[in-house]
C-alpha positions in Angstrom: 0.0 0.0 0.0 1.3 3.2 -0.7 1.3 6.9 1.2 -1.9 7.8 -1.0 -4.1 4.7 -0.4 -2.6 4.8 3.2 -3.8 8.5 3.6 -7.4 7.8 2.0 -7.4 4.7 4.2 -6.6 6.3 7.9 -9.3 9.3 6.4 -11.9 6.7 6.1 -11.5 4.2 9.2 -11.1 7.4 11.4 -14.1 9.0 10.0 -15.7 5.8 10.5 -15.1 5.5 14.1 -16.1 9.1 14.9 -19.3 8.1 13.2 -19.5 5.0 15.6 -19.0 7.2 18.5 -22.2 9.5 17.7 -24.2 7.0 16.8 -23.1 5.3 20.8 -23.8 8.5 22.0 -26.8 9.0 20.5 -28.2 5.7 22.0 -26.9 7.1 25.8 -28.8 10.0 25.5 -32.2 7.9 24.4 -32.3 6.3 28.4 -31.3 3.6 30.2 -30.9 0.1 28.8 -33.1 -3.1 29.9 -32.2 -4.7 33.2 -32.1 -7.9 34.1 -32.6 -8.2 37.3 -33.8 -5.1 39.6 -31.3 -3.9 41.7 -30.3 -0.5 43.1 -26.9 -1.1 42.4 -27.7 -2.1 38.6 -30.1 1.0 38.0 -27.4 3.4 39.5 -24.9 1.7 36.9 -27.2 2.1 33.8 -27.8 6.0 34.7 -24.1 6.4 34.6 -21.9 4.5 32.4 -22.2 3.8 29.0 -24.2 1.3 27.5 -21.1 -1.0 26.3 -19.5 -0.8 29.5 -22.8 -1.2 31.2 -22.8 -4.6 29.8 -19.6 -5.6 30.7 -20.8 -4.1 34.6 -24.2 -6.7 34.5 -21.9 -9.2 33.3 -19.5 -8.8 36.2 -22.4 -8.3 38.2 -24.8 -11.5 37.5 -21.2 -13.4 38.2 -21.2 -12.5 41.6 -23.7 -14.9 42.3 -21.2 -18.1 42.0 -18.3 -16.1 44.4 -18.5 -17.6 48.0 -16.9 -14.9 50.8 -15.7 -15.9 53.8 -14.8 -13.4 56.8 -10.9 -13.8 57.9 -10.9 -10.3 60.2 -13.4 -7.8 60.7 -12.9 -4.9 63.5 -15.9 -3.0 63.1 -14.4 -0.9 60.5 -11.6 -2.5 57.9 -12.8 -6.0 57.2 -11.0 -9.1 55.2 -12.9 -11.5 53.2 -11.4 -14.6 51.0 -13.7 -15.2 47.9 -13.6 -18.3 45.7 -15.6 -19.1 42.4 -17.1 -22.7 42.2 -15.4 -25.3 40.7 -12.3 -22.9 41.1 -9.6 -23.3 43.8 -8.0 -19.5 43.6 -8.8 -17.7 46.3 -8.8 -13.9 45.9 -8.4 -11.0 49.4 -11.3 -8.6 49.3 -10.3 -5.1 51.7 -12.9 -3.3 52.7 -13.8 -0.2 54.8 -17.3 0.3 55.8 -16.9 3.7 57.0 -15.1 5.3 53.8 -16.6 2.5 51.4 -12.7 1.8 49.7 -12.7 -1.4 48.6 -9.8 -3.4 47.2 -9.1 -6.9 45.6 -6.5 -8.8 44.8 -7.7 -9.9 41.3 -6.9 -5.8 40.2 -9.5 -5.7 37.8 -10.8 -2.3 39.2 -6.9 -0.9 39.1 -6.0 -1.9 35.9 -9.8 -1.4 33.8 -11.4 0.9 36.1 -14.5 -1.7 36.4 -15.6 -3.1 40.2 -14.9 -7.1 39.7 -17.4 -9.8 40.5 -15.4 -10.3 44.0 -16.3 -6.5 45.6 -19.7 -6.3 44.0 -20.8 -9.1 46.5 -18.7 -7.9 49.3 -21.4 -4.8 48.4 -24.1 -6.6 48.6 -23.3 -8.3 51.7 -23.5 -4.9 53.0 -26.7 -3.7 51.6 -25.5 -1.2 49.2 -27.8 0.0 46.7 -25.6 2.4 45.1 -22.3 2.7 43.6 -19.9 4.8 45.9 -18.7 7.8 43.6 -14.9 7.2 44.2 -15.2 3.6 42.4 -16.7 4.7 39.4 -14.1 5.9 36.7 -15.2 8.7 34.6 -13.9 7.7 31.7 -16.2 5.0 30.9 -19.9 7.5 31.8 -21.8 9.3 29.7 -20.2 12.5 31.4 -16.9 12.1 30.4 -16.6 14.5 27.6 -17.7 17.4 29.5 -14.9 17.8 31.7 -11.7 16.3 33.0 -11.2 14.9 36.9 -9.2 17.1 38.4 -7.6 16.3 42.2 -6.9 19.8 43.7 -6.1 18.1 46.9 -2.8 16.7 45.4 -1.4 20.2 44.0 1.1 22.3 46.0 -0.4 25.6 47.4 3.3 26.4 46.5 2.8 25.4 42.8 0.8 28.4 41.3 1.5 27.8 37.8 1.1 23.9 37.9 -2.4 24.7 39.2 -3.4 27.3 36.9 -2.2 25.4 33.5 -4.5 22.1 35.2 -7.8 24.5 35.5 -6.7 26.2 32.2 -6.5 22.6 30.6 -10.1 22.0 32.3 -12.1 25.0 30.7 -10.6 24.8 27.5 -11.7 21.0 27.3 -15.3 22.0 29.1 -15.6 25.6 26.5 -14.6 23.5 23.4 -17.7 21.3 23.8 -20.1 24.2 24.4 -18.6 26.1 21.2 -18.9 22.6 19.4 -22.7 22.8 19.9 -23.3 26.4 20.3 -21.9 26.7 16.8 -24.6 24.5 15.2 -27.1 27.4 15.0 -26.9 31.1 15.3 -29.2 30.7 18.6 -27.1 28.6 20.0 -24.2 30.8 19.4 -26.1 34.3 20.8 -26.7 32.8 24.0 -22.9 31.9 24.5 -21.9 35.3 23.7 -24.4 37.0 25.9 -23.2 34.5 28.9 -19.5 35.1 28.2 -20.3 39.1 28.6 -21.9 38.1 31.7 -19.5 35.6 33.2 -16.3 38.6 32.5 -18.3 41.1 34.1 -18.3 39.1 37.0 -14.5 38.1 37.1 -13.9 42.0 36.9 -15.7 42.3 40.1 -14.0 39.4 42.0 -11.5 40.5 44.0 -9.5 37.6 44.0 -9.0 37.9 40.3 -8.4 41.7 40.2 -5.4 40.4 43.2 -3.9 38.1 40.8 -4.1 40.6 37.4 -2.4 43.3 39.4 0.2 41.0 40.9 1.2 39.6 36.7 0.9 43.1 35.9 3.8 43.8 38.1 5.7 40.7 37.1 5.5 41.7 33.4 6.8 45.0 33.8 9.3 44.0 35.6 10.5 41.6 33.6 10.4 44.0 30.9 12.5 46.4 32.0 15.2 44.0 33.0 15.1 42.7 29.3 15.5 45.8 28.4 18.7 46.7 30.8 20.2 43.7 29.6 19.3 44.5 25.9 21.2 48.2 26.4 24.5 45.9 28.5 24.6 44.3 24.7 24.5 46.9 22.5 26.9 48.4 24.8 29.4 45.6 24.5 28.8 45.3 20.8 29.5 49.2 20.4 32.8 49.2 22.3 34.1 45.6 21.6 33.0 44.7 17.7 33.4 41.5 16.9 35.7 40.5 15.0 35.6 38.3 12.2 37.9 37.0 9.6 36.2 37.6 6.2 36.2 33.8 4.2 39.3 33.8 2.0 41.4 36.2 3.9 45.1 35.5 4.8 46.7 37.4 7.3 49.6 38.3 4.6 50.4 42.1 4.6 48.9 43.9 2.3 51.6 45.3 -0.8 51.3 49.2 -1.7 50.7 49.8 -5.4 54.8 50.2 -5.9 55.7 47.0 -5.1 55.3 44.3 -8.1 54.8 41.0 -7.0 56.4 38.5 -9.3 54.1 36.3 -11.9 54.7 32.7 -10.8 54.9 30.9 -13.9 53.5 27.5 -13.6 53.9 23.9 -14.9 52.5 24.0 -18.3 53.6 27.5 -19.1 57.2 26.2 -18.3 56.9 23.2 -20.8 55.5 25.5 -23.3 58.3 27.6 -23.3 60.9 25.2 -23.6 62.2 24.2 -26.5 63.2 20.7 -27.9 63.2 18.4 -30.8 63.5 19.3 -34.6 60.3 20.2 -35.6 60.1 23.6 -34.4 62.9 26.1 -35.5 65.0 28.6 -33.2 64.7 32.0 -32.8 66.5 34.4 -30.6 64.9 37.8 -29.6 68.6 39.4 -30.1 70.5 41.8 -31.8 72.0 40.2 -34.9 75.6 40.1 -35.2 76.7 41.3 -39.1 79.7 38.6 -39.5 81.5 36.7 -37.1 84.9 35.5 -37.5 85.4 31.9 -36.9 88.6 31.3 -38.3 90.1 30.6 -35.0 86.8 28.5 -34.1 87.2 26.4 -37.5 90.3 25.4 -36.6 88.8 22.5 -34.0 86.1 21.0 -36.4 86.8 19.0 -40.4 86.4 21.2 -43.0 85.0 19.2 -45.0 82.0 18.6 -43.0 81.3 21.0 -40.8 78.7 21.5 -38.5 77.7 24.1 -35.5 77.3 23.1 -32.2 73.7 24.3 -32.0 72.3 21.3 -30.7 70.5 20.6 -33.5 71.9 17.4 -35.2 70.3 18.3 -38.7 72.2 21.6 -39.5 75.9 20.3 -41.6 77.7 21.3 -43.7 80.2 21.0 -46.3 82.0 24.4 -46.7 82.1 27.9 -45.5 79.5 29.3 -48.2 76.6 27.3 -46.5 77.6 28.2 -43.5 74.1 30.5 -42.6 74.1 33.8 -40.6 73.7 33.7 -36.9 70.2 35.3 -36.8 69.5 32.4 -38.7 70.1 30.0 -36.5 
């Protein structure tokens, strides 16, 4: 497959899915799904979580009927029950508080899915409860859970101002994004978002609390303005009074020669052979003054006259008597 079928591919499984998502949504909205049996703990599950996970809840719920508890340690408060399924010989530790309602178990289906296992659900209804407690329902899987994000305040440092402010600035944008999602849909819609925005900042501008915390990033800003500022001057300063300096690319540190002095040509390889002169084929020329005659009586005196020949170099130029003997600018 390549990139294009690829890109088309991803476009239409996502759009797909988003499509699925609605439609689930859609079916939340209409009410609660068919029970099976009728219990408080059931109808308080349908009202909240979805309707897939609500049938993976009844399932887990139904089991609980085959889980046998027995009490290990019980001091009026924290209590310890073994569970066992029929016809199974793993035994799983159910911790339970009856004041705060925490419950744990050893099978880690609540830690790891966020769903109450078979095992707590009947240490719940050994205790009467017809309701869900609120800390052991994860948001993630109701039909709330796009209209906000679970924040624990608690947790945050007082010290931590900015860590605190980017989690409730992560919260509002999530929360406004829906609301501008569906506001958008109609001009209606969008009017009455406007008029409650107007409303909502002319309340902040009364609170004192936020007028505290404007002044207080007012005076941050502006100081950290001015000391950008300082420090901006300190490096114009510096780059005033020390320049930096910067060897141009291609620059030798060579002094430079005034216009008198001549720097000498180097003549290189190839001009060298060009100039020199060998073999027969070219003749010889010298750029000199010619002489008229030259006497070379004395000269002839070392060589056979009858075959005489000038130590040129050149092993073609004989002759046979003075007459042929050629000038010297001839040579």
């Amino acid at each position: 497959m390549d990139l294009i079928k690829f890109v088309h591919h991803y476009d239409k499984k996502t759009n797909e899915m988003r499509l699925a998502e609605l439609e689930e949504d859609y079916r939340c909205k209409q009410g609660c799904p068919h029970l099976q049996v009728r219990s408080g703990i059931l109808s308080h599950a349908a009202r909240v979580y979805t309707n897939k996970m609500f049938s993976f809840f009844e399932k887990e719920y139904m089991n609980c009927m085959v889980v046998r508890l027995k009490e290990v340690c019980n001091n009026g408060r924290d209590c310890v029950h073994e569970a066992n399924e029929e016809c199974q010989q793993r035994v799983h530790i159910i911790q339970y508080n009856s004041m705060t309602k925490n419950i744990s178990c050893s099978c880690k289906l609540f830690e790891s899915m966020g769903m109450l296992c078979r095992h707590a659900l009947k240490v719940f209804n050994l205790n009467n409860l017809t309701s869900l407690p609120f800390h052991c329902i994860s948001k993630r899987w109701t039909k709330e859970a796009k209209k906000g994000i679970v924040v624990t305040y608690d947790r945050l440092s007082s010290n931590n101002i900015k860590s605190s402010q980017t989690l409730r600035l992560s919260e509002l944008m999530h929360a406004g994004m829906n609301v501008y999602n569906i506001a958008s849909m109609t001009d209606y819609g969008t009017a009455i978002v406007k008029e409650k925005l107007v409303e909502v900042m002319k309340l902040l501008e009364e609170d004192a609390d936020t007028i505290n915390v404007l002044e207080i990033n007012l005076e941050k800003g502006k100081r950290k303005a001015s000391d950008h500022s300082h420090h901006d001057n300190l490096v114009y300063e510096n780059s005033v009074l020390n320049p930096p300096i910067v060897r141009t690319k291609g620059l030798t540190n060579a002094r430079l020669k005034s216009n008198l002095e001549k720097r000498k040509k180097k003549v290189t390889k190839g001009q060298h052979k060009h100039m020199h002169v060998s073999g027969s084929h070219h003749p010889i020329s010298f750029n000199t003054t010619p002489y008229q005659h030259f006497n070379m009586s004395n000269t002839l005196n070392f060589y056979d006259k009858d075959n005489l020949q000038l130590p040129t170099g050149h092993h073609n130029l004989s002759f046979s008597s003075m007459d042929q003997m050629p000038h010297w600018s001839q040579v």
